[in-house]
C-alpha positions in Angstrom: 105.1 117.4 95.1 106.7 117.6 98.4 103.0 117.4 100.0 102.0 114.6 98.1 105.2 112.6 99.0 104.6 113.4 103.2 101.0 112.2 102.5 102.0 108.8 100.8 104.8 108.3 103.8 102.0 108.8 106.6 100.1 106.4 108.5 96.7 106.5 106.7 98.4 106.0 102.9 100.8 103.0 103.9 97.7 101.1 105.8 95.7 101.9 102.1 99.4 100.9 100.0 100.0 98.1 102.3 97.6 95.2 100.0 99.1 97.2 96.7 102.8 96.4 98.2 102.0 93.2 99.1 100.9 92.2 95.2 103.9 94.0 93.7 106.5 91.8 95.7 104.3 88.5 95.6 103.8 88.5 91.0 107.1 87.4 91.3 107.0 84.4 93.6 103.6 83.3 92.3 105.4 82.9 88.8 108.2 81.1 90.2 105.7 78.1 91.7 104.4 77.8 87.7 101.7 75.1 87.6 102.0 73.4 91.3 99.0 74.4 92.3 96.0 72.8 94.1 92.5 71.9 92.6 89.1 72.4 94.3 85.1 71.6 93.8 84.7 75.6 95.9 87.1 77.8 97.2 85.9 80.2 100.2 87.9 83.4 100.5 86.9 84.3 104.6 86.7 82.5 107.1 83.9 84.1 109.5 80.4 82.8 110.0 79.3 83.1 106.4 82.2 81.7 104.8 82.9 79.0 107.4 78.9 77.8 107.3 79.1 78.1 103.5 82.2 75.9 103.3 81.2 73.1 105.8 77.6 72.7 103.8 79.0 72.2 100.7 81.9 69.4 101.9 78.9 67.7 103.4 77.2 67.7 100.4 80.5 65.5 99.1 82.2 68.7 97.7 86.3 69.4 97.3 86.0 72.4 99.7 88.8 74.5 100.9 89.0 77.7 103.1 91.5 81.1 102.5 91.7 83.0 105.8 93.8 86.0 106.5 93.1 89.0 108.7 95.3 92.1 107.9 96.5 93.7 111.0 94.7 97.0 112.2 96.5 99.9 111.9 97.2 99.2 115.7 98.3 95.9 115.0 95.6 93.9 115.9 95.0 90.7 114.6 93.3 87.6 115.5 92.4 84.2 114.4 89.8 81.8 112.5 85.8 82.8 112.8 85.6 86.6 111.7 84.3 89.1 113.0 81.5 87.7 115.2 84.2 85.4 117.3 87.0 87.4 117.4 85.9 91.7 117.4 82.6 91.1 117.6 79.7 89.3 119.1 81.3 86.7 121.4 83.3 89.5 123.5 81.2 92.2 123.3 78.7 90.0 124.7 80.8 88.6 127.7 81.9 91.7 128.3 78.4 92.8 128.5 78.1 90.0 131.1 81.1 91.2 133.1 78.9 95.2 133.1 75.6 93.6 134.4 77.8 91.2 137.4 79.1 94.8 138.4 75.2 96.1 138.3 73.9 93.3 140.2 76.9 93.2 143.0 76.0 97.0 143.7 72.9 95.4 144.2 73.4 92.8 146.1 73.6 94.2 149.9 70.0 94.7 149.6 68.8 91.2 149.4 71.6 90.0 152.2 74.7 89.8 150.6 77.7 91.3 152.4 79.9 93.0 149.4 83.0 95.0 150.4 82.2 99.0 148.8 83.8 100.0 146.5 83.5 97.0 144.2 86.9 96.9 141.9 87.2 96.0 138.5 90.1 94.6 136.8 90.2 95.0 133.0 93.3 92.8 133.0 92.1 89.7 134.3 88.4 90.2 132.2 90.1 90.4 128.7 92.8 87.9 129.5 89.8 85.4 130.3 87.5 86.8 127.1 91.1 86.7 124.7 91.2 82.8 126.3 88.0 82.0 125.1 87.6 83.9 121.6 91.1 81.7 121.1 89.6 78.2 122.1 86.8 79.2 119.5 89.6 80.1 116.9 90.7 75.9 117.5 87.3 74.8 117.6 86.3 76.4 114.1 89.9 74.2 112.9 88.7 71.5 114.1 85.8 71.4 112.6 86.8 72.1 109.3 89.5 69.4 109.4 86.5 66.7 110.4 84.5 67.9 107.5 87.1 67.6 105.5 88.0 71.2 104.5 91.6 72.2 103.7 92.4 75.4 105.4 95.0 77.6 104.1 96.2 80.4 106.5 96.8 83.4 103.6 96.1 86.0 102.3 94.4 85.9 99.0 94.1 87.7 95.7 92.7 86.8 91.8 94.8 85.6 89.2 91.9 84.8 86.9 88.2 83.6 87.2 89.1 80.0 88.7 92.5 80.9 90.6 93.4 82.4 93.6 97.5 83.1 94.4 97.7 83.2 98.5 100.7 84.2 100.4 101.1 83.2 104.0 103.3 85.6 106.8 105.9 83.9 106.2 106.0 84.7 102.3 105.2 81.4 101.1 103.2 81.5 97.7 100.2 78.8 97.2 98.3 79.0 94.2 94.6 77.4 94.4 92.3 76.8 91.6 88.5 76.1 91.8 85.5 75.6 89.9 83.6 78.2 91.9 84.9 80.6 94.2 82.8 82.0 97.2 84.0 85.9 98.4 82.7 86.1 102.0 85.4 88.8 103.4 82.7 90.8 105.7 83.9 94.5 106.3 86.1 96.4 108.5 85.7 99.5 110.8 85.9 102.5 108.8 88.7 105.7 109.9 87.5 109.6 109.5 91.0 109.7 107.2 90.2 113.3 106.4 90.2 114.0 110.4 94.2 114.9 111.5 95.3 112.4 114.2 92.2 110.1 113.2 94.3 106.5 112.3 97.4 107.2 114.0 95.9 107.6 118.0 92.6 106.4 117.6 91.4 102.8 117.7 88.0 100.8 116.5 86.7 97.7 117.5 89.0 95.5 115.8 91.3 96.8 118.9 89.1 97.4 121.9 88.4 93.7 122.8 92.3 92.3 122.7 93.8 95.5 124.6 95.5 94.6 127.1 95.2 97.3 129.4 92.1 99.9 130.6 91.0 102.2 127.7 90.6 104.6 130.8 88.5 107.5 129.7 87.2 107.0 126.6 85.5 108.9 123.6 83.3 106.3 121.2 82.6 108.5 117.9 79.4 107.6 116.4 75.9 105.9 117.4 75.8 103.2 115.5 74.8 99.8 117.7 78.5 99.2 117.7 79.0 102.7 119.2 76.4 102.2 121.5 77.4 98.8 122.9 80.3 99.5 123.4 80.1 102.2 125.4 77.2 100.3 127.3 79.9 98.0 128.5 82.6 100.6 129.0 80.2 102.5 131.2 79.5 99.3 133.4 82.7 98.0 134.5 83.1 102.1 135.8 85.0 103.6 132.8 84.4 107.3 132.1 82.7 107.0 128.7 81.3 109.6 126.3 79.6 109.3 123.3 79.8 111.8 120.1 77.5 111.9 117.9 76.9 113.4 114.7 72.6 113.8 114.2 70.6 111.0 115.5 71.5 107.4 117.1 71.0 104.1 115.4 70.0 105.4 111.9 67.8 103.1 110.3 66.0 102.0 113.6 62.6 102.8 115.2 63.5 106.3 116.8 61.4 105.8 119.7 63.2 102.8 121.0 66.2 104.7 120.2 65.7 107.3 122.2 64.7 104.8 125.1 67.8 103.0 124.8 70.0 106.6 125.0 68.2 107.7 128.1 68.4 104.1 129.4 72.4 105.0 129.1 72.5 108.3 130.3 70.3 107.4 133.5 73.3 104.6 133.6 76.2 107.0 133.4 77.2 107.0 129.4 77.2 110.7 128.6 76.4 111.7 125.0 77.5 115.2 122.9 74.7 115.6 120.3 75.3 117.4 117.0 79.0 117.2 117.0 81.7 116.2 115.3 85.5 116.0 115.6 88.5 117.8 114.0 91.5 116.8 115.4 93.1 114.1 117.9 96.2 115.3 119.2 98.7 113.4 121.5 99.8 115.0 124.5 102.9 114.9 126.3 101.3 113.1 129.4 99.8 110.4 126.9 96.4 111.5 127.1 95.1 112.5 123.8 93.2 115.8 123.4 90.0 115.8 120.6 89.2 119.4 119.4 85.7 119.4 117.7 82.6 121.3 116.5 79.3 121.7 118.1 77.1 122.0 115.0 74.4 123.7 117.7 76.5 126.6 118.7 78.6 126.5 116.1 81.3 126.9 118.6 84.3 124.5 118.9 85.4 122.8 121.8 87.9 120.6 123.2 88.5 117.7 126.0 91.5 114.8 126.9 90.7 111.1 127.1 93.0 108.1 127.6 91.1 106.6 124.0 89.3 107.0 121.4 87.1 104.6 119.4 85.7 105.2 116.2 82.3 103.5 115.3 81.8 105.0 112.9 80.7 102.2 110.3 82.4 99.5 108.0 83.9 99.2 104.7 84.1 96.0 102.3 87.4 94.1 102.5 86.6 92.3 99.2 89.0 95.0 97.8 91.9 93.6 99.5 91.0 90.4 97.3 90.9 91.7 94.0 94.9 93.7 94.5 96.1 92.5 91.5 94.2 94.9 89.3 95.0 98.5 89.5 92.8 100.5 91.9 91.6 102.9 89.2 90.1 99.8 87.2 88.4 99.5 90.2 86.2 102.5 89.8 85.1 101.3 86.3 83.4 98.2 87.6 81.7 100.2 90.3 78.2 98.3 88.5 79.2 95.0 88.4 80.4 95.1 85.2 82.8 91.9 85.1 81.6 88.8 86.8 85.0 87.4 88.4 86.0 90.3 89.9 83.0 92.1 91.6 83.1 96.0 92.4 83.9 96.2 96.6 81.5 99.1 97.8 83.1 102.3 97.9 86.0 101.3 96.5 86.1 104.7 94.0 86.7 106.0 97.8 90.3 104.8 97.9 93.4 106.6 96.7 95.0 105.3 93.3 98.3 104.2 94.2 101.5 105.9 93.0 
């Protein structure tokens, strides 16, 4: 018993608890509003590119549209505005941080066609993520706007079923809206997956709903996984000069054309990126100095090994958030409708995954 309650105080249970908390202490206020609720032709729970292109279509088709939009906080606290994933942790910075890698390659270039470049060149992370946070947020406004020219009633909350037509929304301040449509659209994406069974995993480690809006140098850095997300990233971290390494578990880019997968790992490790193949980690610990030191397993040697880095980043693939969305049903139920089974409230993939709560 003792166990169990340490486990349900740590990190990794109140991130899982947090949507369940959040339902228990919202029933109440949603009661208390009764019937003073708003009506709609669609409702579109996400806003990111699929929900926000599938709500502008149908208001210019003459529709009563309106748009839920909440992002829950990483477990480091991150959160971020209107356009999902692709504006805010995806896409749009990853690719101008790209950009800010290949200006570093082609200065180091650039004494040989004339060009008089002080050596060595400097790079300041401060000064790139302040201008790609600038920008991600001037898309953030620029997704509003649009919206409110179309016509689309945007409702900064977090949302969760009450039946087949309604929604009950709650916003950070606590307010209650309740929402009713004739259909409603669930375009929630996914977000970055933690090894929970791995000690140290969620509390000191980070994923890329973090790395683009830190404010400071991720300094050395371990990217777990070799996923394209992996990859990329550490692509970028490598060209602005960071110390990167990549772990991975078997191959890179599973589900790809191996060959060009193999080009594009040798491509990085003629560039810098250095890889461990066949491995996996055990533990992150947190070191006096700050650093935090990863123990893990070399599945080759079958030895185990250990190193310090400044961070961490798991990539190790994504999870549904349509979960969060259907909180007012008991987890276990959950599991029952792993097929499909009822048509308003749509088994989220791997949802038998998550703990029951207590």
């Amino acid at each position: 018993m003792a166990a169990m309650m340490a486990a349900l105080r740590g990190p990794v249970a109140r991130f899982r608890l947090r949507t369940w908390a959040w339902t228990r202490r919202t029933r109440g206020a949603a009661n208390a509003v009764g019937g003073q609720q708003q009506g709609f032709d669609l409702l579109v729970i996400g806003g990111g590119s699929g929900g926000l292109a599938c709500a502008k279509e149908a208001a210019q088709l003459g529709r009563k549209v309106a748009v839920a939009d909440y992002v829950e906080p990483s477990p480091r606290g991150t959160r971020w505005g209107l356009g999902g994933t692709c504006v805010n942790v995806g896409c749009i910075p990853k690719k101008l941080m790209h950009q800010a890698a290949l200006l570093g390659d082609m200065i180091k270039d650039a004494h040989h066609y004339g060009w008089e470049v002080a050596q060595p060149i400097q790079h300041s992370w401060k000064k790139m993520a302040e201008a790609v946070q600038n920008h991600v947020k001037s898309l953030n406004w620029g997704h509003r706007v649009q919206l409110q020219d179309r016509k689309v009633k945007y409702f900064n909350i977090k949302a969760s079923f009450v039946n087949k037509h309604t929604v009950q929304g709650v916003d950070k301040g606590g307010k209650v809206t309740l929402l009713s449509a004739d259909h409603i659209v669930i375009a929630t994406g996914g977000r970055p997956r933690y090894p929970i069974q791995i000690k140290g995993a969620m509390e000191y480690g980070i994923t890329s709903d973090d790395i683009f809006w830190l404010k400071e140098s991720p300094g050395k850095t371990l990217v777990v996984g070799a996923s394209y997300v992996a990859l990329e990233c550490a692509g970028f971290l490598t060209g602005i000069g960071l110390d990167t390494t990549v772990m991975m578990r078997s191959i890179p880019l599973r589900g790809f054309d191996q060959q060009m997968s193999s080009l594009i790992t040798e491509h990085m490790e003629s560039h810098g990126t250095q890889f461990l193949k066949g491995c996996v980690p055990s533990l992150i610990k947190k070191l006096p100095t700050g650093q935090l030191q990863v123990t893990w397993e070399d599945h080759a040697s079958g030895k185990e090994d250990t190193d310090t880095f400044d961070t961490v980043l798991w990539a190790i693939g994504k999870d549904a958030a349509s979960y969060t969305y259907t909180s007012s049903r008991k987890l276990a139920e959950l599991n029952s409708l792993q097929q499909g089974s009822s048509p308003s409230f749509p088994a989220p993939p791997g949802s038998s995954t998550l703990p029951a709560p207590k």
